[in-house]
C-alpha positions in Angstrom: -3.0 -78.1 -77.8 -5.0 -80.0 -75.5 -3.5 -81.5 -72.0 -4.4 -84.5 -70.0 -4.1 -85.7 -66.9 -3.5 -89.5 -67.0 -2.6 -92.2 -64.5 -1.4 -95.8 -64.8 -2.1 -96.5 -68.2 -1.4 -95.9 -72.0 -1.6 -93.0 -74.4 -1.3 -93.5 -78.1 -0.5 -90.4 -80.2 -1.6 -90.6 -83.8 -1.8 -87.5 -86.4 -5.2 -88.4 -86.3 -6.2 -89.7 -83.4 -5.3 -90.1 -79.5 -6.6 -93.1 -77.2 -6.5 -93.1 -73.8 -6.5 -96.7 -71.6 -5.6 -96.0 -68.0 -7.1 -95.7 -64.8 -7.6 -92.0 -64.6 -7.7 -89.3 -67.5 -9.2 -85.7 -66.8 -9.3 -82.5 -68.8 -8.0 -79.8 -66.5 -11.0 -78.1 -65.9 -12.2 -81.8 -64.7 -9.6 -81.5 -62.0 -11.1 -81.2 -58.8 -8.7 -79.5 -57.0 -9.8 -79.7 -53.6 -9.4 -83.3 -53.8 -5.9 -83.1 -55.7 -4.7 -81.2 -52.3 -6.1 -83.3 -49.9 -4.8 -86.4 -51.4 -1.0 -84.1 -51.7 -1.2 -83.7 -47.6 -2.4 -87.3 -47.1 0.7 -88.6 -49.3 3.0 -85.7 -47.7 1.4 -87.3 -43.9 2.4 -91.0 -45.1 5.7 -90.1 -46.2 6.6 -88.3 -43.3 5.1 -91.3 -41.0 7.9 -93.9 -39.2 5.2 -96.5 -39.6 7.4 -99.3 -41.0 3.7 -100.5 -42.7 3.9 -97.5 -45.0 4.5 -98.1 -48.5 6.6 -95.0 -49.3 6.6 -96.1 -53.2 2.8 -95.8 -53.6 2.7 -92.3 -51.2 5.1 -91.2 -54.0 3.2 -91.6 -56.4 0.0 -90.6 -55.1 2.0 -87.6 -54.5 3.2 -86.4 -57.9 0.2 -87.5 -58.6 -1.3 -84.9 -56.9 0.9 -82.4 -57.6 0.6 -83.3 -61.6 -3.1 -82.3 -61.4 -2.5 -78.9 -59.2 -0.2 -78.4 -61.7 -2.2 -78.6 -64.7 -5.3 -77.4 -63.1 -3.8 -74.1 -62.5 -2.4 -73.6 -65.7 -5.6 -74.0 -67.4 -7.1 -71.1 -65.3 -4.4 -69.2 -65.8 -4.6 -69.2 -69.9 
């Protein structure tokens, strides 16, 4: 069993085959997790703002974004 990280796109599972089209795919150990937790408190910062300018849609989902590729990365150190 392999997992993936993917955003904004399309996976097509085939017994044979997988393909990948989006914007972002990484193996866990790809995963730079530093990143993944900056991007978390920048999303967490932006959803907590009162700016009405904010577009709390898009800090969602950079935020499970975020917390998707914690997620996954530490599950593939911890196997």
């Amino acid at each position: 069993e392999t997992k993936v990280f993917c955003s904004r796109g399309f996976v097509e599972v085939l017994p044979d085959r997988v393909s990948i089209l989006a914007e972002a795919a990484e193996l866990p150990d790809q995963i730079d997790v530093e990143q993944a937790r900056a991007h978390q408190v920048q999303a967490e910062q932006l959803l907590g703002s009162d700016d009405p300018d904010t577009d709390y849609a898009q800090a969602l989902l950079d935020l499970r974004e975020a917390q998707i590729r914690l997620d996954l990365a530490e599950q593939s150190t911890a196997t």
